[in-house]
Structures are given as structure tokens and as C-alpha cells.
C-alpha positions in Angstrom: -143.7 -105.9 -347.3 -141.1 -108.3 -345.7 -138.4 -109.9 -347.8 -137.4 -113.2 -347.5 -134.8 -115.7 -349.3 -137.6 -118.0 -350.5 -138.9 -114.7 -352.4 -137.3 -115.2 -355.4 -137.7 -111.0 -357.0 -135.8 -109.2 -358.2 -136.2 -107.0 -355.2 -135.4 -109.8 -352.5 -132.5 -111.0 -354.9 -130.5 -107.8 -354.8 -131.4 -107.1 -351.4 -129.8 -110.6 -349.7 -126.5 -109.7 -351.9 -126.1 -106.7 -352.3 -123.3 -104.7 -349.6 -126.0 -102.9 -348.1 -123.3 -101.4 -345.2 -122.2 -99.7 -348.3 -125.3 -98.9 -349.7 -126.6 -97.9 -346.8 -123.4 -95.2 -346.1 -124.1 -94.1 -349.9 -127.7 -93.3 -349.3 -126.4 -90.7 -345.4 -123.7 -89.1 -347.9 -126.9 -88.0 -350.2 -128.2 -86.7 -347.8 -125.4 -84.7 -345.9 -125.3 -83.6 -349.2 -128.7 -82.1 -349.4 -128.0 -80.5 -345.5 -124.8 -78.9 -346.9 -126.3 -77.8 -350.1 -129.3 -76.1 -347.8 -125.9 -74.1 -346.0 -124.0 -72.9 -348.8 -126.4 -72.2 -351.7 -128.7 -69.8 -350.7 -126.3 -66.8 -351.1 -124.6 -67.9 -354.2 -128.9 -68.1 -355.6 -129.4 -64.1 -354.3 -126.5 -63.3 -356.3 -127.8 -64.9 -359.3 -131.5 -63.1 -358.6 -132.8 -66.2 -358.0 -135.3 -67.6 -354.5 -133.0 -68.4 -351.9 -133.2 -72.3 -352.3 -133.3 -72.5 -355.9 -129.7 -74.6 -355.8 -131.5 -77.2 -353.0 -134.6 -77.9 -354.6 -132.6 -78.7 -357.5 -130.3 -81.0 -355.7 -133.1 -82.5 -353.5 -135.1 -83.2 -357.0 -132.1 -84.7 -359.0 -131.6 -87.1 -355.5 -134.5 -90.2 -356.2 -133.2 -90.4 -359.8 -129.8 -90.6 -358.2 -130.9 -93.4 -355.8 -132.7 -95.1 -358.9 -129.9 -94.9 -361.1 -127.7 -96.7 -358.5 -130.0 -99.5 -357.1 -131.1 -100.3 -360.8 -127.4 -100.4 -362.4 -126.8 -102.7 -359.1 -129.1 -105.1 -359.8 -127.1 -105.6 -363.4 -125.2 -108.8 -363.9 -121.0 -108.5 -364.4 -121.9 -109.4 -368.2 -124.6 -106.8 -368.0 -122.7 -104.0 -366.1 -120.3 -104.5 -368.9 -122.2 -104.0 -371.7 -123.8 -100.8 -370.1 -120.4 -99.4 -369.7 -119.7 -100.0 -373.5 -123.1 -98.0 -374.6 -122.5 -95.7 -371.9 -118.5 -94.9 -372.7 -119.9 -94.7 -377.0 -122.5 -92.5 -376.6 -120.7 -90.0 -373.9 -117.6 -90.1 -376.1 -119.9 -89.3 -379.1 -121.7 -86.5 -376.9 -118.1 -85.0 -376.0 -117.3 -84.4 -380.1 -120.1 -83.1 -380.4 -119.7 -80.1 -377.6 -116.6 -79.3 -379.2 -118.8 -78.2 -382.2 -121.9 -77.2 -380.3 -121.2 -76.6 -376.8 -121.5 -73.6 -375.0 -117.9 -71.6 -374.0 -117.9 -70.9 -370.3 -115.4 -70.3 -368.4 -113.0 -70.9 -371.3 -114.3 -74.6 -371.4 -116.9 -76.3 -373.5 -117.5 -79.1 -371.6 -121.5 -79.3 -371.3 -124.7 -79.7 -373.4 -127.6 -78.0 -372.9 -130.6 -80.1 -372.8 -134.1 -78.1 -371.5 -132.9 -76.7 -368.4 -130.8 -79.5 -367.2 -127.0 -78.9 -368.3 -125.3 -82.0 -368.6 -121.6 -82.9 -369.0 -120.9 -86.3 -370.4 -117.2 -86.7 -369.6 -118.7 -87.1 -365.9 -120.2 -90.6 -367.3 -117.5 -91.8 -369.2 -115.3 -92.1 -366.7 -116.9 -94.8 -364.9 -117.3 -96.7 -367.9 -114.2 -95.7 -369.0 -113.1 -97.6 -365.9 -115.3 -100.9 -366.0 -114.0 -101.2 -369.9 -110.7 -100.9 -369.5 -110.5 -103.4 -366.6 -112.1 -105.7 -369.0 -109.7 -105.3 -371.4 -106.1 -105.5 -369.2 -107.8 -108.3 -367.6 -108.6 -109.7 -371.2 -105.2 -109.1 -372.3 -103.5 -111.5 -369.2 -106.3 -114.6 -370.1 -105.7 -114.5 -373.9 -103.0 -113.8 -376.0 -105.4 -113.5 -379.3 -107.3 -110.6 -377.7 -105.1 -107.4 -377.9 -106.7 -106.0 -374.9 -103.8 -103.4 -373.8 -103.4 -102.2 -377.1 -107.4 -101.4 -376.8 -106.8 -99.9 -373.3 -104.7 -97.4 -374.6 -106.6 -96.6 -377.7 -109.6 -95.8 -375.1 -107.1 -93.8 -372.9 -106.0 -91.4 -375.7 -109.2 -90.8 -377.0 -110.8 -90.3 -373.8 -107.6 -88.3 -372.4 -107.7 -86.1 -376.4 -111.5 -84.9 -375.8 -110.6 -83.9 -372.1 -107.6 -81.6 -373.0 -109.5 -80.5 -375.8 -112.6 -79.1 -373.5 -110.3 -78.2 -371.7 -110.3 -80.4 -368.6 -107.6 -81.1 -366.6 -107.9 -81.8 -363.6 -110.2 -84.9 -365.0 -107.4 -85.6 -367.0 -105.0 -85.9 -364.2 -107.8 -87.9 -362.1 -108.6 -90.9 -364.9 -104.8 -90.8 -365.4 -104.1 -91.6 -362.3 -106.6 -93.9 -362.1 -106.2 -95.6 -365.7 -102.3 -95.5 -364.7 -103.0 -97.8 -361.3 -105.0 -100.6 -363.4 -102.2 -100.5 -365.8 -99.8 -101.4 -362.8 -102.6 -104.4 -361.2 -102.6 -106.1 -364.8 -99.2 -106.7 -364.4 -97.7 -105.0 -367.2 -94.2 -104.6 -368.1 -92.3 -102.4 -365.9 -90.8 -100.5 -368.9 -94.8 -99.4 -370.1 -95.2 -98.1 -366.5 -92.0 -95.6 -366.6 -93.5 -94.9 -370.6 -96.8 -93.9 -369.1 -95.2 -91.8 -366.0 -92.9 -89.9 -368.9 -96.1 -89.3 -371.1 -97.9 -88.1 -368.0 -94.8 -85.7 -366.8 -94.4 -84.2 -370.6 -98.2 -83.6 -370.8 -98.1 -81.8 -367.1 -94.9 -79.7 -368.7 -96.7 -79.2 -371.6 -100.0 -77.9 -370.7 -98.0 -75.5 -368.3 -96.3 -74.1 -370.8 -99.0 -73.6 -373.4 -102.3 -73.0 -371.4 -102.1 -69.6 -369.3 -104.8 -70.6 -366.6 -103.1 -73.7 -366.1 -99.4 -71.8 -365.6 -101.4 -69.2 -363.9 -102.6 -71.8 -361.4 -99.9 -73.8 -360.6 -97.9 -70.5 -360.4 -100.2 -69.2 -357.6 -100.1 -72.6 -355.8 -96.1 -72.8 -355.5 -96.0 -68.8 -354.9 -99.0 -67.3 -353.6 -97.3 -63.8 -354.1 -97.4 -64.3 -357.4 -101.1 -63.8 -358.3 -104.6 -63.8 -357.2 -105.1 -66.7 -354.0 -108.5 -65.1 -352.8 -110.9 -68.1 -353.5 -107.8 -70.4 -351.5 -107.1 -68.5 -349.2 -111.1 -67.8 -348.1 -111.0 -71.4 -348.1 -108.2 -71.8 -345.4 -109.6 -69.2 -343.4 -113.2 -70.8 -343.1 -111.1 -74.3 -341.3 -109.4 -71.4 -338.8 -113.1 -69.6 -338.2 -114.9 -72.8 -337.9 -112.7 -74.2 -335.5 -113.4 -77.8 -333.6 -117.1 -77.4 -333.4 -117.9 -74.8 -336.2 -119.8 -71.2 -335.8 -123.4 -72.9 -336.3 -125.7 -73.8 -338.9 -126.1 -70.2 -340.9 -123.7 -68.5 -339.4 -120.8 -68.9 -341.7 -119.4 -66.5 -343.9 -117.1 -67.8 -346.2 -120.2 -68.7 -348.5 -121.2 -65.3 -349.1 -117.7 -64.3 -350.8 -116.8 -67.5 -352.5 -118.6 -68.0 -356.1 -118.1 -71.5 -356.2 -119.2 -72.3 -352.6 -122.0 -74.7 -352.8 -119.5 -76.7 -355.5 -116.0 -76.5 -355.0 -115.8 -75.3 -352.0 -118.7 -76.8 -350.5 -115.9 -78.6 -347.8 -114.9 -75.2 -346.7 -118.7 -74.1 -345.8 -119.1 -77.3 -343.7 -116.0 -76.7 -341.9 -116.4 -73.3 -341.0 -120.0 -74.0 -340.0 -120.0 -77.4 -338.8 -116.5 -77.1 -337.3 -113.5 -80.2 -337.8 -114.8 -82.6 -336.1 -118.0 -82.7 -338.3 -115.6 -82.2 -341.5 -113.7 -85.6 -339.9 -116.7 -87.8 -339.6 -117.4 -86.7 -343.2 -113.9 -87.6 -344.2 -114.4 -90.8 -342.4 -117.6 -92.1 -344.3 -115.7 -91.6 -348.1 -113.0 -93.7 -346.1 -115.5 -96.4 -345.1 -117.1 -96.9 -348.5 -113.4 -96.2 -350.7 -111.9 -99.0 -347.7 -115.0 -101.3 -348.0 -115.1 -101.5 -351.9 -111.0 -101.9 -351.8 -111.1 -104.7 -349.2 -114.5 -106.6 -351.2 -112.4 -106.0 -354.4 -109.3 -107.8 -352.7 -111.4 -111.0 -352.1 -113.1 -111.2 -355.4 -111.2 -114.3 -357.7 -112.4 -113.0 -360.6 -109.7 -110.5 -362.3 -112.5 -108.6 -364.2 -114.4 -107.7 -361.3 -111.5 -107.5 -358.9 -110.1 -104.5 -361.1 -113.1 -102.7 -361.8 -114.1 -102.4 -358.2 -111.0 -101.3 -357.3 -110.4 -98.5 -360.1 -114.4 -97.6 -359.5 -113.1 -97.0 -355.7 -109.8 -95.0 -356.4 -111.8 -93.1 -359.0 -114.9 -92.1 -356.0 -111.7 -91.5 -353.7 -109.0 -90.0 -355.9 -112.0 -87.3 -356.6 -112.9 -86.6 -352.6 -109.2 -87.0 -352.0 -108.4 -83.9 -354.4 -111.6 -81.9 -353.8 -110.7 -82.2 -350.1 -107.1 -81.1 -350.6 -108.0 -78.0 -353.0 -110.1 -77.0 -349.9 -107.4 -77.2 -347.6 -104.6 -75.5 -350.0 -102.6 -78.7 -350.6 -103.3 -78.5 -354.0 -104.3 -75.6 -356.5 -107.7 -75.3 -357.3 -109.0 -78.1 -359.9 -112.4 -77.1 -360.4 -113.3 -80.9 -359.1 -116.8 -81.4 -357.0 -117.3 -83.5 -354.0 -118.9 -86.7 -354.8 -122.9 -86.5 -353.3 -121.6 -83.7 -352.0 -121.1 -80.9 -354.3 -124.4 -79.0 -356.1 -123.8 -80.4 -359.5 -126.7 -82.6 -361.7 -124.1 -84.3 -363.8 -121.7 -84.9 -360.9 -124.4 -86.5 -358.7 -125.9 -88.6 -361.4 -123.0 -89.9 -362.9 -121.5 -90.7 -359.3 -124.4 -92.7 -358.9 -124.2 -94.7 -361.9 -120.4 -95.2 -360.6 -121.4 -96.7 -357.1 -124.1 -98.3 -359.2 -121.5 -100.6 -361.0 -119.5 -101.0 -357.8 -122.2 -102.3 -355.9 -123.2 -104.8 -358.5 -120.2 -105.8 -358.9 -119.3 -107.1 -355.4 -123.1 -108.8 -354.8 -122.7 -112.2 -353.5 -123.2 -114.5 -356.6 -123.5 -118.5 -356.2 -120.1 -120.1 -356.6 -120.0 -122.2 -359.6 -119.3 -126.0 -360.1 -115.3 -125.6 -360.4 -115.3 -123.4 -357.3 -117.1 -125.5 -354.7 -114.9 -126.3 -351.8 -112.9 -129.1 -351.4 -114.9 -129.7 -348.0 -118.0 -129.9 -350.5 -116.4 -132.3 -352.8 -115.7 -134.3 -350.4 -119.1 -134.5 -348.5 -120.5 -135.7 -352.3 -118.5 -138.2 -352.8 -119.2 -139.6 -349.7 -122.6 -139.4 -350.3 -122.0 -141.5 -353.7 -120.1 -143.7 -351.6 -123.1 -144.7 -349.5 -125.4 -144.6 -351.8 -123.4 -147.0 -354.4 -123.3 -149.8 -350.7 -126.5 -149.7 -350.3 -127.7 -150.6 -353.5 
């Protein structure tokens, strides 16, 4: 089948305006993900007393609904994409009440509902809608005066930030924060609500250290390793040393066989110690490409909507590698964040998808509109008027 512009399908639409350099770098993260999953899962499967690839198969099953998800969410209109994210952030935020009630405990956390076999966490797909929505809004709140679209934005912040602490969920906390935080600043808002928000942030971050132990506990063993338990860290640091420039060798790493949470939150360490730095840098470089490329598309977009959701849907997808990434190195303590496409997770890789889903619709090529022709073009019309008014 060969697409053309004359084809006028949905198909050959999206395909002739959608970033497919982007796309395109999306679909080879999937699948490194699938490669590393295949390296670090089968011990963690043994110790569970299940086959030996249990943890891929489930990965490599949950990737064409992934790559669905994404190329039909990217096909959406702005308007569209929008509404999605409202029915999206509703039902999630309903789901996430609901877990507090009925959810499973584990780890000291209810954040996931339990549906068949599939375990699904619906704070994973707020936050991308979270995102689109509140871009709306501050960029609402700067065209009309009759729309109170900040004083929505932070009604949807504390509610969405509430449920997280409540599960409790930090280190997503801290991410839309910081993400939510940088939107606030692009709007333009008084200087004086910035400092507000970096106060409320500080007293929540002094707060929860004071009142939940595992959070004390962690940042504790971060700023003093001395002071507690640093195996699943330190493992980690050791597995960049081992792996060296070029790595030990598919299968012959060993830092998977000791950490628990290897093919998740440490799925970074496996590939360096197996694939070596060099392969951990080209990985690196690719979450640079896309976060770079969105940021850059977002930059020349005139619409303040779209030019604020692209860019908070691209901090968000980098913010999250940026911390995984530093967990795995020991820059930061351990957040319990996955790597996006990366990381053995259902939830993580669907809901990532339906994040680079809105992204990519959001920067296709759409026909400029009567008020933004060029003045070249306006020109070349009224000279056409011109002739043809002389020659009648």
C-alpha cells in the first residue's frame, strides 16, 4: 500500500503530518525496551516460581496496544485531544478514590486496581491529562478574563497532588509538581504565586519528612549512607563500575540476580553493567532527541494551548527518565519511578503511550488558517484581483 497526498485517509492524513523522526525514535525505545526486559527479567520470574520469560512476554504483549494507543490518540484533533484528557483526568481521578477504599496495600501503598490479571494504576494516566488540562486552563486564563482558568488549575493540582500523598506517592508528587510548577511560570503568572508555590512545595517536602518514616528513612540514607540500609543503591553503582565502557555481555550480568526491582527501577543499572556506558549513552541520547525535538516543535507552535501542552508533555516524559536515571546512578534516593518504554510496568508503558500520543498530535502540521497566511500570500492575491479587475 503506497500513501500519497492526494489520498485523503485518515491513514495518509496523519502520516504526511505527523513528526514521524519522533515517532519513529518512540517506536526503537519500545523496543530496546523489550531487549532490556529479555536481560533483566528472567531472574527476578525464577524467584517468583514463575517460566523464565514470564515478565517479557508480558511486556512484548502489552507493546501493539501501546503502539495503538499512541498512533490513534495522535490522529485526535487539539479540540479532540482535549476532550480526551478531560474524560481521561475524570475517570482516573474517580478510579484513584476508589483504591483508597478498595485497593490492595502493598508495599505500604494502595495505588493499583486489580482488574483480571492486569494490575492497573490510574494515577499513571492522569498525569498526562492532568498536563493537557491544565495548559488549557493557564492558557485560558491569559485570553479571557471571564474564565477563571488559574483558579481551576490549582483546584486540579490539589486534588490530583491530595490522592497522590494519600496512596502514598511521592515521588509522582514531586514529578507533576515540578511539572505543573514550570507551566505555572510559562503562563506568565505573578512572580509572588511562583515563590507561594515553591513555599508550599518546601513545607510539603519538610512535612512528609517528618511524618512518613520511609520517606525520612530514605532521604536519610541518601545524605548519610551510614545511616541505614543502601544495598539496592549501592548494587546499582556497582553494576556502572562492572559494566564498564563496553559492558560484560548480554547475560552475563549480575546485578539482576540480587536486585528485586531490576527489570523496573533499576532496569538502567542491568543495561549498564551488561551493555556497558557507551550503550547506556546512546540510550540517554534518544530520551534527549525526542524530550529536545518536542521542546524545540513546541517553541515554534503560535498557539498558547498547544505550545504549553507539548512542552509540559515533554518535561513530564523527561523529568521521569531524568529521575529514574539519577536514582540509578545515586544522585538521588530511590523514588520507586520507572523508565519510560523502558521499565517492565503495564500501566507505565500504556499510559506513556497515551502521553506521546497527545504530544504527537499536538505538533502535526495543520493548514494555517485565513488570519495566518503570509503577508507574501496576501500579497500574491491581491495582485491577482488586481489583474483580473483590468481585464475585465
Amino acid at each position: 500500500m503506497r500513501l500519497t497526498r492526494a489520498d485523503r485517509s485518515v491513514l495518509s492524513d496523519w502520516w504526511f503530518t505527523v513528526d514521524r523522526l519522533m515517532f519513529f525514535a518512540l517506536l526503537l525505545l519500545m523496543a530496546t525496551g523489550v531487549m532490556l526486559s529479555l536481560a533483566a527479567s528472567p531472574p527476578i520470574a525464577e524467584r517468583f516460581d514463575l517460566e523464565p520469560f514470564y515478565f517479557v512476554r508480558r511486556h512484548a504483549m502489552l507493546l501493539l496496544p501501546a503502539v495503538l494507543i499512541m498512533f490513534a490518540v495522535s490522529t485526535l484533533t487539539p479540540k479532540q485531544i482535549r476532550r480526551t484528557a478531560l474524560i481521561v483526568f475524570v475517570i482516573g481521578i474517580g478510579l484513584m478514590i476508589l483504591i483508597l477504599f478498595l485497593g490492595p496495600e502493598i508495599k505500604g501503598a494502595k495505588r493499583w486496581l486489580q482488574v483480571g490479571a492486569f494490575s492497573l494504576q490510574p494515577s499513571e494516566f492522569v498525569k498526562p491529562a492532568f498536563i493537557v488540562l491544565t495548559a488549557w486552563l493557564f492558557n485560558e486564563s491569559q485570553k479571557r478574563k471571564d474564565v477563571p482558568g488559574l483558579e481551576l488549575a490549582i483546584l486540579l493540582y490539589g486534588i490530583f497532588a491530595l490522592l497522590l500523598v494519600l496512596q502514598p506517592d511521592f515521588g509522582q508528587t514531586l514529578l507533576v509538581t515540578l511539572v505543573w510548577g514550570a507551566l505555572f511560570y510559562m503562563a506568565g503568572i505573578n512572580l509572588f504565586w511562583i515563590l507561594a508555590l515553591g513555599a508550599v512545595g518546601l513545607v510539603g517536602v519538610v512535612t512528609a519528612y517528618f511524618l512518613v518514616p520511609h520517606v525520612a528513612s530514605r532521604i536519610d540514607r541518601f545524605l548519610d549512607p551510614a545511616s541505614g540500609d543502601t544495598y539496592q543503591a549501592d548494587r546499582s553503582i556497582d553494576s556502572f563500575l562492572h559494566g564498564g565502557w563496553f559492558g560484560r555481555g548480554p547475560g552475563e550480568g549480575t546485578v539482576k540476580d540480587v536486585l528485586p526491582d531490576s527489570h523496573t527501577d533499576f532496569i538502567f543499572a542491568v543495561a549498564a553493567e551488561e551493555y556497558g556506558l557507551i550503550a547506556c549513552l546512546i540510550l540517554l541520547t534518544l530520551f534527549a532527541f525526542i524530550v529536545l525535538r518536542g521542546l524545540s516543535k513546541a517553541s515554534q507552535e503560535s498557539n498558547g494551548f498547544i505550545r504549553h501542552a507539548v512542552a509540559g508533555l515533554m518535561m513530564l516524559f523527561g523529568l521521569q527518565t531524568l529521575i529514574n536515571m539519577s536514582v540509578n546512578v545515586g544522585l538521588l534516593p530511590a523514588k520507586g519511578m520507572t523508565l519510560p518504554f523502558i521499565s517492565y510496568g503495564g500501566s507505565s508503558l500504556l499510559a506513556m503511550a497515551l502521553t506521546m500520543g497527545f504530544a504527537l498530535g499536538l505538533t502535526r502540521k495543520r493548514p494555517m488558517s485565513g488570519r495566518q497566511r503570509t503577508s507574501a500570500e496576501a500579497g500574491h492575491e491581491t495582485e491577482n484581483t488586481s489583474t483580473k479587475g483590468q481585464t475585465a
